[in-house]
MMTF fields as JSON, N, C-alpha, C and O atoms, coordinates in Angstrom:
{
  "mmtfVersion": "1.0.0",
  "mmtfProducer": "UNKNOWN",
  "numBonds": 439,
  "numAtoms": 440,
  "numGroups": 110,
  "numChains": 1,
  "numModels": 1,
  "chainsPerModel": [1],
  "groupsPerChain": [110],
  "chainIdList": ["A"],
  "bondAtomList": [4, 2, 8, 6, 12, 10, 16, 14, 20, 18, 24, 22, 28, 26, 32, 30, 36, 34, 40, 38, 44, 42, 48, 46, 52, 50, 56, 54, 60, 58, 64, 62, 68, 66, 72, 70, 76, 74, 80, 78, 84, 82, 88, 86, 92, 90, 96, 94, 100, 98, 104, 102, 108, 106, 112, 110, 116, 114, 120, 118, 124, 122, 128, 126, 132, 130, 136, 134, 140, 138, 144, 142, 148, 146, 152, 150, 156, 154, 160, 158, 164, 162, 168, 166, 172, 170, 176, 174, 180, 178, 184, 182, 188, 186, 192, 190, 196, 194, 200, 198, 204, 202, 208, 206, 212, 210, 216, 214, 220, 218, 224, 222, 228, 226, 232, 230, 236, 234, 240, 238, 244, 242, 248, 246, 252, 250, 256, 254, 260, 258, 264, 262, 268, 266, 272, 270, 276, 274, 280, 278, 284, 282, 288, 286, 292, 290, 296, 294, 300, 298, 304, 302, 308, 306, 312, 310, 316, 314, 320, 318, 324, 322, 328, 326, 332, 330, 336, 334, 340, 338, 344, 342, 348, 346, 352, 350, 356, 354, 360, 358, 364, 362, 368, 366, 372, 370, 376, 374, 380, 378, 384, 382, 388, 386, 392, 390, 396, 394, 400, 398, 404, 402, 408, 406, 412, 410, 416, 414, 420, 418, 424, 422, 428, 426, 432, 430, 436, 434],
  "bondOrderList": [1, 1, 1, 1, 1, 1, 1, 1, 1, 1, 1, 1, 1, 1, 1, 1, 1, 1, 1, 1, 1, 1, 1, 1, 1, 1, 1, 1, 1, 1, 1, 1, 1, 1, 1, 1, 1, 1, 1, 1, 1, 1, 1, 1, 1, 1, 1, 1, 1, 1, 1, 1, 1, 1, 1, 1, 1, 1, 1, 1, 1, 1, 1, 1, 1, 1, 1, 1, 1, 1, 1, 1, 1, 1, 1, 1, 1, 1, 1, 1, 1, 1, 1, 1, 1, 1, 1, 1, 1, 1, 1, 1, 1, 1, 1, 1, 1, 1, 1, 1, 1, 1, 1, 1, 1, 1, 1, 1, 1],
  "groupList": [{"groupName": "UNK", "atomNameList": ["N", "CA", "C", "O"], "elementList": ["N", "C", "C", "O"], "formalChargeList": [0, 0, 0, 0], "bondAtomList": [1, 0, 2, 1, 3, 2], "bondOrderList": [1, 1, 2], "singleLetterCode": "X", "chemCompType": "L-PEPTIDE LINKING"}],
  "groupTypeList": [0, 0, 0, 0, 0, 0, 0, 0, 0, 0, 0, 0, 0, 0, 0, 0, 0, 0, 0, 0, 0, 0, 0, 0, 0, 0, 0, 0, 0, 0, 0, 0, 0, 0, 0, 0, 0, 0, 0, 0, 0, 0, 0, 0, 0, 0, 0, 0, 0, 0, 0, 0, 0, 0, 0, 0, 0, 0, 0, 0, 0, 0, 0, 0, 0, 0, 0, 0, 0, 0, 0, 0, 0, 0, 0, 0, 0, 0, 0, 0, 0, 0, 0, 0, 0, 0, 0, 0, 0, 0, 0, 0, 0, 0, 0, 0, 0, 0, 0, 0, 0, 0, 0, 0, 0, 0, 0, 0, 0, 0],
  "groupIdList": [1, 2, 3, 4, 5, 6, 7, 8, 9, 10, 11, 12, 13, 14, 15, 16, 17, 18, 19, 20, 21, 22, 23, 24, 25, 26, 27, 28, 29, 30, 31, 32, 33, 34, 35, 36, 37, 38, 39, 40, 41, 42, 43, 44, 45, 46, 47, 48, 49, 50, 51, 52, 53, 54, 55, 56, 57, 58, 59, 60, 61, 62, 63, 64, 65, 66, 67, 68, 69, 70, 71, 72, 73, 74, 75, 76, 77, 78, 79, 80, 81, 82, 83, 84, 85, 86, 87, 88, 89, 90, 91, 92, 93, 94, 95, 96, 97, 98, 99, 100, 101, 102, 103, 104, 105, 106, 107, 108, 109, 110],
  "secStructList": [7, 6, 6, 7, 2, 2, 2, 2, 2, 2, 2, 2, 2, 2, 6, 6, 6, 7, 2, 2, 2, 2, 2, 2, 2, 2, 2, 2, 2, 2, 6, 6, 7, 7, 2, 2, 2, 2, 2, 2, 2, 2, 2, 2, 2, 2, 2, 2, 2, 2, 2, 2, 2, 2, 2, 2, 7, 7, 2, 2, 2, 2, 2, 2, 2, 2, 2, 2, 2, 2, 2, 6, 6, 6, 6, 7, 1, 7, 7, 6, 6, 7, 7, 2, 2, 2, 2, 2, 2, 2, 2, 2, 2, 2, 2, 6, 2, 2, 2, 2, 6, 7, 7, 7, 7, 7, 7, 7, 7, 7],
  "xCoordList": [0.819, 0.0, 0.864, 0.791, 1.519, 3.079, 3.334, 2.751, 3.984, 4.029, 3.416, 3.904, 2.194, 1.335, 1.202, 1.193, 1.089, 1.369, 0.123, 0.179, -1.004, -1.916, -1.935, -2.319, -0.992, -0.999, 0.164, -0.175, 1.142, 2.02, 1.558, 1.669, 0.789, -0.11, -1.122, -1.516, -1.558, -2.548, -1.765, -1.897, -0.79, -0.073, 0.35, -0.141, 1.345, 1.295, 0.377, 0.524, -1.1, -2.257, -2.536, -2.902, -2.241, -2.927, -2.014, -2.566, -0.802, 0.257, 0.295, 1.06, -0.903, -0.643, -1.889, -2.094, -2.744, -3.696, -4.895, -5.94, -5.086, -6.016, -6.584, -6.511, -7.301, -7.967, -8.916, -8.945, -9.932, -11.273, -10.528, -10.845, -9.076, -8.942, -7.949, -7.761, -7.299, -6.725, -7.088, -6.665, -8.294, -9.816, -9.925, -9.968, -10.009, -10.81, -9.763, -10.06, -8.388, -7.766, -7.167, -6.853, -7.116, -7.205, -8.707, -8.278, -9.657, -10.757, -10.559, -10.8, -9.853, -9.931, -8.815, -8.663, -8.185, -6.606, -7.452, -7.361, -8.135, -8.786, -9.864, -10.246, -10.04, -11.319, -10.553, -11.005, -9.34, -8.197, -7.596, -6.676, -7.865, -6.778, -6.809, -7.851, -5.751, -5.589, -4.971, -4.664, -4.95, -4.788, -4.369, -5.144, -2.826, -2.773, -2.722, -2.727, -2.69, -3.074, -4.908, -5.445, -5.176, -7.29, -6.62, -6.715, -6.119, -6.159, -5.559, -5.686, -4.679, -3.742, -4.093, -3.741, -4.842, -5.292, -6.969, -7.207, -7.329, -8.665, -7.942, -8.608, -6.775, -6.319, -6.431, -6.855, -5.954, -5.676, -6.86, -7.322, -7.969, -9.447, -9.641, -9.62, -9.912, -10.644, -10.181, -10.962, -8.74, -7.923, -8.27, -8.616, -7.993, -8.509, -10.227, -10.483, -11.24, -12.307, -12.183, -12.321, -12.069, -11.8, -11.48, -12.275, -10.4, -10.0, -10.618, -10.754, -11.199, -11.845, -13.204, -13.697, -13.848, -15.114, -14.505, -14.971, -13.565, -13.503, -13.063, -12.751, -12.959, -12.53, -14.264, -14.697, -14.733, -16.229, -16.634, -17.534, -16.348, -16.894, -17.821, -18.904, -17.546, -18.778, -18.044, -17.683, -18.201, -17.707, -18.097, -17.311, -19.341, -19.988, -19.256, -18.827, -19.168, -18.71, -17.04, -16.642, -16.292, -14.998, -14.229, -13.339, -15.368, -15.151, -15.175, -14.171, -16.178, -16.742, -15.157, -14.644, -14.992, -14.373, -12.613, -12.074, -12.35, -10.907, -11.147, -10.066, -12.05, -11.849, -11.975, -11.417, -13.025, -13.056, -11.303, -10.811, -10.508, -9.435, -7.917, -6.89, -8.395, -7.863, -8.153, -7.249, -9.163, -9.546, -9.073, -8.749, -9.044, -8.576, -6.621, -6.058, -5.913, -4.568, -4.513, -3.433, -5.394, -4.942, -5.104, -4.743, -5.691, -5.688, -4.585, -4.559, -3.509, -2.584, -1.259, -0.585, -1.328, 0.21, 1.524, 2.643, 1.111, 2.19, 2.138, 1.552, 2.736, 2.727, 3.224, 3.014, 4.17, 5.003, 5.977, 6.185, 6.385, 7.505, 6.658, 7.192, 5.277, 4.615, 4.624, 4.341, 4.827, 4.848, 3.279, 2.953, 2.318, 1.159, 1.226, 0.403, 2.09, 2.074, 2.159, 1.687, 2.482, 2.993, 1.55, 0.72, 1.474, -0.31, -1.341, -1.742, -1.68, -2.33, -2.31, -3.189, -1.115, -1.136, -1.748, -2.146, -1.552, -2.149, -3.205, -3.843, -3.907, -5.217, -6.131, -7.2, -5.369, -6.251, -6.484, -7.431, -5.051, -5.341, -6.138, -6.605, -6.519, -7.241, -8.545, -9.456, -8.758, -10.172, -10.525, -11.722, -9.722, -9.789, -9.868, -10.194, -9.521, -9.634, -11.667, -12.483, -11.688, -12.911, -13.852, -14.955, -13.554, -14.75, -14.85, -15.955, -13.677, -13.661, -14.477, -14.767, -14.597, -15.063, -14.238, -14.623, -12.956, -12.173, -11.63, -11.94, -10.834, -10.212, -9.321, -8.691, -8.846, -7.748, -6.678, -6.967, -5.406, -4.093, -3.983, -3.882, -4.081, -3.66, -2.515, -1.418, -2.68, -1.599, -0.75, -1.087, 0.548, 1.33, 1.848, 2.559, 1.578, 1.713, 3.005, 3.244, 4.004, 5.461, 5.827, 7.019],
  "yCoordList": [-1.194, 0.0, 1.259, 2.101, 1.328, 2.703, 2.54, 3.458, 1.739, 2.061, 2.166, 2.104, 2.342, 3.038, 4.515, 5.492, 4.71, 6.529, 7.484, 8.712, 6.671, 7.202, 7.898, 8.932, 6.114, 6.452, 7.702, 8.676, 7.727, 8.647, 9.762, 10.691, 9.976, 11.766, 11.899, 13.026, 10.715, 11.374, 11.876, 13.04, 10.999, 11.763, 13.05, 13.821, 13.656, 14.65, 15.575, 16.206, 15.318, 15.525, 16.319, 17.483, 15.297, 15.44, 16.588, 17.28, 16.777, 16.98, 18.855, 19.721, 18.976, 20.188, 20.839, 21.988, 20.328, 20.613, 20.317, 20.323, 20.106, 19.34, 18.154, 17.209, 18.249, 16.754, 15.729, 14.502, 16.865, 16.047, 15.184, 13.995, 15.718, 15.163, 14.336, 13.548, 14.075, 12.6, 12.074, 10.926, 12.322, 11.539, 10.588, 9.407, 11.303, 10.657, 9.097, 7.963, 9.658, 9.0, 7.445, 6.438, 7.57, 7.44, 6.432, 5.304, 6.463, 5.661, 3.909, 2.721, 4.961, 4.048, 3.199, 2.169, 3.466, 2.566, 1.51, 0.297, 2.419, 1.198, -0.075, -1.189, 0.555, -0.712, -1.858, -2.912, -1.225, -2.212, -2.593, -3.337, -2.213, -2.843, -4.195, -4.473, -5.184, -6.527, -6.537, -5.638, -7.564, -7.802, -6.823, -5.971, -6.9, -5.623, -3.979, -2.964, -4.056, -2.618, -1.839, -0.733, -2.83, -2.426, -1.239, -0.014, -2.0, -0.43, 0.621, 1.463, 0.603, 1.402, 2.918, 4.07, 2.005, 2.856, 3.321, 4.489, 2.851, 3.053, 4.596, 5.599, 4.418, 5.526, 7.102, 8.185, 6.71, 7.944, 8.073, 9.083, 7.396, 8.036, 8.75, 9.935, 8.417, 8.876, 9.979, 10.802, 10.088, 11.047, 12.564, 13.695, 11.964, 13.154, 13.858, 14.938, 12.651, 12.993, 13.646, 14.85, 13.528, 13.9, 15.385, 16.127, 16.013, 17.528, 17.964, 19.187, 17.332, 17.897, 18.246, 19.305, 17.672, 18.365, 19.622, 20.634, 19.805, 20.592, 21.671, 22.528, 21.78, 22.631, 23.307, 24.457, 22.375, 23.029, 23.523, 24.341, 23.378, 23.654, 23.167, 23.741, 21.667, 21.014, 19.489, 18.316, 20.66, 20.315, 18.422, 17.48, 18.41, 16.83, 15.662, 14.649, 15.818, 15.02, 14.924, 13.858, 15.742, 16.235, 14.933, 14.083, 15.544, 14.937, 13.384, 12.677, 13.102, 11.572, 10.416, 9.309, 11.7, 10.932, 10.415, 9.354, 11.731, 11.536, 11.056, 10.658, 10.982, 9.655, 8.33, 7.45, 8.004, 6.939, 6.455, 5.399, 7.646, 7.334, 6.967, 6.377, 7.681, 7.115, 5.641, 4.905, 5.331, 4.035, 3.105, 1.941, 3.755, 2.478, 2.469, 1.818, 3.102, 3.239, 2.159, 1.57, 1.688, 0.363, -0.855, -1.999, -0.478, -2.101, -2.296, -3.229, -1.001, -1.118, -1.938, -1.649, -2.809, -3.926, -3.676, -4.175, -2.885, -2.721, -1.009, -0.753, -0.276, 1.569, 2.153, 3.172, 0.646, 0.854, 2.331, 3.108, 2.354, 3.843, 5.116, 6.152, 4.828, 6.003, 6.285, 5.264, 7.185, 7.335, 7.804, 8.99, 6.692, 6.817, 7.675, 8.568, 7.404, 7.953, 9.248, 9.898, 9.842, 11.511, 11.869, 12.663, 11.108, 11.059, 11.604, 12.753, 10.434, 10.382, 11.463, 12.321, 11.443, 12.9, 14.534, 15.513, 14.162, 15.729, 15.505, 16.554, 14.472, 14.417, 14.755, 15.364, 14.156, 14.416, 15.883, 16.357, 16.598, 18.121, 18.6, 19.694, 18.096, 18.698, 18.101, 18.925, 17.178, 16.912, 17.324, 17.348, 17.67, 18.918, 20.664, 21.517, 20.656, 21.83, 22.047, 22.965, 20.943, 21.263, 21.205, 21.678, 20.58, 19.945, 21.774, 22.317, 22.508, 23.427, 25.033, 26.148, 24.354, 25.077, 25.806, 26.79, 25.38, 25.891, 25.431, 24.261, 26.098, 25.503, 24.808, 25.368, 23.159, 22.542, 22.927, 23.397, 22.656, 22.8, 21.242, 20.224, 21.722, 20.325, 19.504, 19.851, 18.694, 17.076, 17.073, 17.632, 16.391, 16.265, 14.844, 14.56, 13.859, 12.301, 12.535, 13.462, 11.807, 11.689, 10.406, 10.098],
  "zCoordList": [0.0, 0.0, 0.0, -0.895, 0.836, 0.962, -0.428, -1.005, -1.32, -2.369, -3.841, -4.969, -3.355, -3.916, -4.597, -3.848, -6.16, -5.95, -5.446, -5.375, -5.114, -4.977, -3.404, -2.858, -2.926, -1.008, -0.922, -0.249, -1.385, -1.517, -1.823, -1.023, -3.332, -3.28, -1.983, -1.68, -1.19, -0.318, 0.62, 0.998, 1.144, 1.925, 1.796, 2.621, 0.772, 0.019, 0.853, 1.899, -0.448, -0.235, 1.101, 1.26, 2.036, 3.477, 4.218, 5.074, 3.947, 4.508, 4.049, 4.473, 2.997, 2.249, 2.835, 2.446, 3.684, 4.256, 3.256, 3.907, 2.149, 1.38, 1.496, 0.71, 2.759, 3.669, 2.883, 2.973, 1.83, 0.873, 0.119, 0.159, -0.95, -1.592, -1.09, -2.017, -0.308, 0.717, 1.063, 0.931, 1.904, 1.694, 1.032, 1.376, -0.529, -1.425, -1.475, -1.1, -2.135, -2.034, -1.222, -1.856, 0.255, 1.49, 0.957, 0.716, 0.805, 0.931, -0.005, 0.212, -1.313, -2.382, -2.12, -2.777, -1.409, -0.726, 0.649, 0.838, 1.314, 2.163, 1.307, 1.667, 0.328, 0.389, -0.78, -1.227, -1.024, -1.377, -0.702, -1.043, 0.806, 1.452, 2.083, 2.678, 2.059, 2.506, 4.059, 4.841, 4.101, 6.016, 6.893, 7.328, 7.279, 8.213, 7.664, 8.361, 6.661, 5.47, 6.147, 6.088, 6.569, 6.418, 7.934, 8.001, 8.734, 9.891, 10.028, 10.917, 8.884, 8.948, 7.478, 7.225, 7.023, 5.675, 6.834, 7.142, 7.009, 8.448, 9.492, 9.747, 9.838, 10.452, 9.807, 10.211, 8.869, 7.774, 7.32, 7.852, 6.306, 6.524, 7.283, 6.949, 8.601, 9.248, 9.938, 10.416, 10.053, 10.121, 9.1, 9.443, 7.751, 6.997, 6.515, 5.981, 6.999, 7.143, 8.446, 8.227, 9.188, 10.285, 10.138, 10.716, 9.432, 9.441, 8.589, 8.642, 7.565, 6.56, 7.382, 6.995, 8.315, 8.658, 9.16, 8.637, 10.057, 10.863, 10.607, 11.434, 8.953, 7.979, 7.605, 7.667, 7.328, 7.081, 8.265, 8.076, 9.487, 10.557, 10.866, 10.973, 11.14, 11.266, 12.586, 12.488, 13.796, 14.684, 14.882, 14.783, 15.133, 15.714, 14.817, 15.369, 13.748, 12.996, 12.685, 12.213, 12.874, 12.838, 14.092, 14.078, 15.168, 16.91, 16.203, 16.115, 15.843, 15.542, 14.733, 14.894, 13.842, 12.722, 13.784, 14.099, 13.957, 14.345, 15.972, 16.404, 16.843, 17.569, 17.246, 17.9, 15.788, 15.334, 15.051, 15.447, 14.195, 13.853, 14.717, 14.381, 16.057, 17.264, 17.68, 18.075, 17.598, 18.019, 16.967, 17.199, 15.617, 14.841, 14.861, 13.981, 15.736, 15.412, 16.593, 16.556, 17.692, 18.669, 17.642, 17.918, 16.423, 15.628, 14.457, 13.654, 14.553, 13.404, 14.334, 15.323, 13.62, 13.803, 12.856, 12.976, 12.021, 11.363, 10.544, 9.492, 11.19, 11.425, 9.914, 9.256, 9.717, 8.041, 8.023, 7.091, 9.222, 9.468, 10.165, 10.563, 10.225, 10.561, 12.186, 12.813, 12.83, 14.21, 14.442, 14.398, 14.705, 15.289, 16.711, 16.913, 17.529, 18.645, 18.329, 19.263, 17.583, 17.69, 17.039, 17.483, 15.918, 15.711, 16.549, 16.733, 17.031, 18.377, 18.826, 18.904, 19.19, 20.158, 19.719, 20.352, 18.208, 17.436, 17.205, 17.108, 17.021, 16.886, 18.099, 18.125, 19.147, 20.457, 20.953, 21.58, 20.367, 20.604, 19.769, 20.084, 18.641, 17.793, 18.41, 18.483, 18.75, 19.387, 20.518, 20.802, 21.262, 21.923, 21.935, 22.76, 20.944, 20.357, 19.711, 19.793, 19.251, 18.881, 19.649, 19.378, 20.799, 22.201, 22.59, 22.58, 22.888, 23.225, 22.391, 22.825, 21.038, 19.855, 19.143, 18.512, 19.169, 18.897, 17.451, 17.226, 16.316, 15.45, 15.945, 16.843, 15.541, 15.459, 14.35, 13.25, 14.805, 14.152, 13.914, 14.599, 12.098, 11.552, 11.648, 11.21, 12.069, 11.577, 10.497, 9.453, 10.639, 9.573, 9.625, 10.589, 8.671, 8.338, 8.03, 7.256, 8.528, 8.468, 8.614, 8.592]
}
């Protein structure tokens, strides 16, 4: 899946603050994805659905997505170089940020 050019532009993608279209991307990589690939491509969805609501300002769902995407980083076995933990950690401020009503400061996939 990493070497994928599609997973590579989403990253890109995601990394440029252009969440819909990493998204899009990001989706079509999960529902290709095979064994330990399904949670790890599951992270990043929901990750970039996730900022992409919160770009529309559409707090409830923003909250929804990127705790969903927290919950799916306890089922990735294989990170493939990605530091989930530092993840984690920006997502949670950002879901905090929004509990608070606040804009979140986007994530950067490294």
């Amino acid at each position: 899946m990493t070497d994928d050019p599609r997973f590579i532009q989403a990253v890109a993608l995601f990394n440029a603050g252009d969440f819909f279209e990493a998204g899009d991307l990001f989706e079509e990589l999960f529902f290709e994805a095979v064994r330990d690939e399904v949670p790890l491509a599951r992270v990043f969805l929901q990750v970039s659905v996730g900022f992409h609501h919160a770009e529309m300002l559409q707090r409830r769902p923003a909250v929804e997505r990127l705790e969903e995407g927290i919950r799916a980083m306890d089922e990735v076995t294989n990170a493939r170089g990605f530091d989930l933990a530092a993840l984690r950690e920006g997502v949670g401020r950002a879901v905090a940020a929004l509990k608070r009503g606040e804009r979140p400061q986007p994530v950067r996939l490294a």
